[in-house]
N, C-alpha and C positions, 0 to 999 in steps of 0.2 A: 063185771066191772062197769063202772058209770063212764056215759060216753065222753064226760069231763075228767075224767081223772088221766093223771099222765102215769105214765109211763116209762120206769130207768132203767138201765142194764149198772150196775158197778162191779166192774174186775177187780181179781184180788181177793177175793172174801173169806178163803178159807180158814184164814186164824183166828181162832176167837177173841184174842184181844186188838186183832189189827186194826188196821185205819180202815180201810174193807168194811171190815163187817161193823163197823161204828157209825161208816156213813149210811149206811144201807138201812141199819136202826133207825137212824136219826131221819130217813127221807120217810119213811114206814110208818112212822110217825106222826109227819102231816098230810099221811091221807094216798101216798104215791105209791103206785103197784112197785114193786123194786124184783130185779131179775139179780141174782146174788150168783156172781160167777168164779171158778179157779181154772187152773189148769188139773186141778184132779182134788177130790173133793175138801181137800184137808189140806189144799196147797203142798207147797214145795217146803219140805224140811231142810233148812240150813245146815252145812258142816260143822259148824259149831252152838249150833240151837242146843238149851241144853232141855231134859225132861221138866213139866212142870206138873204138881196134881191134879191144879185146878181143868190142866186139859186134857188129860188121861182121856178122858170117855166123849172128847167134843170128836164129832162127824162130819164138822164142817160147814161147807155148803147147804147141806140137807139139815141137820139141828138150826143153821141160823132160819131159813125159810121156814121150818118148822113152829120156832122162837118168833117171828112176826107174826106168824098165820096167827097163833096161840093168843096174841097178844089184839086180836082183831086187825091187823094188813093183810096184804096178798102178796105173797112173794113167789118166785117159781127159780129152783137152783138148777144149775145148769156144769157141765164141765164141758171144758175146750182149750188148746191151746192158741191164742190171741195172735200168735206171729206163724201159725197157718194159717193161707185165705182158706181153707177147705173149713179148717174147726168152724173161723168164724162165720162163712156162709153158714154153716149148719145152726150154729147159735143163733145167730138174726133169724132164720127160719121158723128157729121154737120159739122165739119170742113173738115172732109174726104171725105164728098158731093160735099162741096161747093170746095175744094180746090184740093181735091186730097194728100196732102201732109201737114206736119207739120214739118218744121228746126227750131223755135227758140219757147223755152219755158221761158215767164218770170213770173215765182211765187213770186206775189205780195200782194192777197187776206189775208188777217189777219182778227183776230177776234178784237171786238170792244175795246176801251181802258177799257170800265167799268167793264167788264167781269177778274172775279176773280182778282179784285183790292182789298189790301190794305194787315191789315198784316197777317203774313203766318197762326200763328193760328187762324186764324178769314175767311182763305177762306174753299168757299164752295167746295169741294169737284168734284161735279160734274161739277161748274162752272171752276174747273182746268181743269177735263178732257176736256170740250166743247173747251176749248183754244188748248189744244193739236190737236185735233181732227181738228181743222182748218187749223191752223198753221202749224203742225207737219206733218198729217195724209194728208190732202190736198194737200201740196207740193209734196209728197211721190207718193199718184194716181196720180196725173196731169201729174209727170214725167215718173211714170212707162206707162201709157198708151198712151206718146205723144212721148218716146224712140226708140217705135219699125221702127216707121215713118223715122226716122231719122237713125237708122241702114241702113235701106234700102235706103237710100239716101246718105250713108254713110260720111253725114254732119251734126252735128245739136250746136245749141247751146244753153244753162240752163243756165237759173239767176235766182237765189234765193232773194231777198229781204228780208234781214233780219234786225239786229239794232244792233247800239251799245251797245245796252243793253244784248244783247248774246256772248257781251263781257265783260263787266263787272259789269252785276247786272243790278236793278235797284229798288229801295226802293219799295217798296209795290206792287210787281207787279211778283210776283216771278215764276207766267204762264207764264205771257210774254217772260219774260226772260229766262226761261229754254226753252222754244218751238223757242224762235230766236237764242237760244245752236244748239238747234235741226238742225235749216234749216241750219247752218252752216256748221255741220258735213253732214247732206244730201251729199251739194253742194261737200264736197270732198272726200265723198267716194264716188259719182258719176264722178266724174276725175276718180279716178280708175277703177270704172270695166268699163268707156265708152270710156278712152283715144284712143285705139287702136281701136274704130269704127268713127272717124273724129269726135268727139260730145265732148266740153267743158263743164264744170260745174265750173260757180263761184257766190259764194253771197257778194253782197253790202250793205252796213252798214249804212244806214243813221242815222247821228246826231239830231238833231234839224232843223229841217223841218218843216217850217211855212205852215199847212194848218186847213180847218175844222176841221179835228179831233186832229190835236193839238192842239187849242183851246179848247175840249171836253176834253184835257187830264188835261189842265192848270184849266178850269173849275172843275173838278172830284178832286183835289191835294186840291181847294180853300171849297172843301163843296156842290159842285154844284150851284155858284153865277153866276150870268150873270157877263160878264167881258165888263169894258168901255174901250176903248182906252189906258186910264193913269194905269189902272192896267193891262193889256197886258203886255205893255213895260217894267213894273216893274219885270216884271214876267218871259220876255227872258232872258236865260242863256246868258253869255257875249262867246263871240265868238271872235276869233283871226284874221281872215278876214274883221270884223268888219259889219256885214248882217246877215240877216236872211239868211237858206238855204233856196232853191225854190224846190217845185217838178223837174223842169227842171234841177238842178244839179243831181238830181239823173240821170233822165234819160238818162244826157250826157253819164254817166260811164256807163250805161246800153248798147248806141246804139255801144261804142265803145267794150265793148265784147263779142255783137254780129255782130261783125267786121271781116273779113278779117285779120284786122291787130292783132286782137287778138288771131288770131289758136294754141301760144305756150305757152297761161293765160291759165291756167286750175287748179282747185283747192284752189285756193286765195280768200280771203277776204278781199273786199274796203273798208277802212273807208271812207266817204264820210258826213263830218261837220266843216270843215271850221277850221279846225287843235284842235278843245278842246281836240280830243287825239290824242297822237303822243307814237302810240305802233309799 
């Protein structure tokens, strides 16, 4: 590895169409060793994910790092779970082997959609905590433990992955949505205490994001029905761009603040869905 080239960890990576493994592409890309992480190597399968073919034979973590290497990056996959300090000690360690160094943290890892779904008095309790604990508690290790790295390099930069639903609600989902509260305020009271050591902190918001586990969400909303084609479509919110979003719009807004050009973003939240809010 070139003593200039940086260095990212992105959680989350398991699904082959997630937002995960699109930004981790997309950083790989221009030139940034990328550490592609899950909590097991193919992620967390949703209750109501349904099978697809295109992913029958994907491995995850290990085919994406494979899939950069292949393509000329450097990636290195890793598993761990994000809301133990133990996993994550051990993960910064293999990244501090292998790499030496850690500048760009993207907390992406979220817990599944079916977890403490539906309505408020009717969730389980513990099923709220497990959300927090993921979401909340995970983003919180990750960064504490990948900070110091980036003190002493006195450059780093944090992306929180969070939703517009940590913006305003979201019906039966009221883990969700308080724990993507959460990662928001993370993101900017980490502007604060890290402005003054070269280290940004911002979370991106995505909208309506076409992937597997949206489809487990739209699934999950219908009863848990297998969905055809004609009711998919039925089923997409109308959007002002007139598309679906992709993983790879997330990612764009991702690679750009961990940019250069982004050194004076710090503390902001991207909405990123194709304008259905305009806050």
């Amino acid at each position: 590895m070139s003593s200039t080239q940086r260095v990212a960890i992105v959680t989350g990576c398991g699904k082959r169409d997630g937002i995960g493994a699109a930004i981790a592409r997309r950083l790989a890309s221009q030139g940034i060793a990328v550490v592609v992480t899950d909590i097991a190597a193919t992620g967390v399968r949703d209750r109501f994910e349904q099978d697809r073919p295109e992913t029958a034979q994907w491995k995850g973590v290990d085919d994406l790092a494979a899939e950069i290497a292949q393509a000329g990056g450097d990636a290195l996959a890793l598993t761990g779970d994000i809301s133990s300090k133990g996993d994550v000690d051990g993960l910064i360690a293999a990244v501090a082997t292998r790499f030496g160094q850690v500048d760009i943290l993207v907390n992406n890892a979220g817990a599944p959609f079916s977890m403490a779904h539906g309505d408020v008095a009717d969730i389980d309790p513990a099923e709220f905590d497990r959300v927090m604990q993921i979401n909340v508690t995970g983003t919180f290790l990750m960064s504490q433990a990948a900070i110091p790295f980036m003190r002493a390099g006195k450059w780093g930069r944090i992306v929180n992955v969070a939703s517009v639903a940590g913006r305003v609600g979201s019906k039966a989902n009221s883990a969700y949505a308080a724990s993507k509260a959460g990662v928001i305020a993370l993101a900017q009271t980490f502007a604060l205490d890290l402005g003054g050591d070269g280290i940004t902190a911002n979370a991106v918001l995505p909208g309506f994001i076409f992937t597997s586990r949206t489809l487990s969400g739209m699934s999950k909303k219908m009863g848990g029905v297998p969905l055809d084609e004609e009711t998919i479509a039925r089923s997409k919110p109308s959007v002002p761009v007139g598309r679906d979003g992709t993983p790879e719009d997330i990612a764009a807004t991702v690679a750009f603040l961990v940019s250069e050009d982004a050194a004076f973003t710090t503390g902001q939240s991207f909405i990123v869905d194709g304008g259905s809010l305009r806050l």
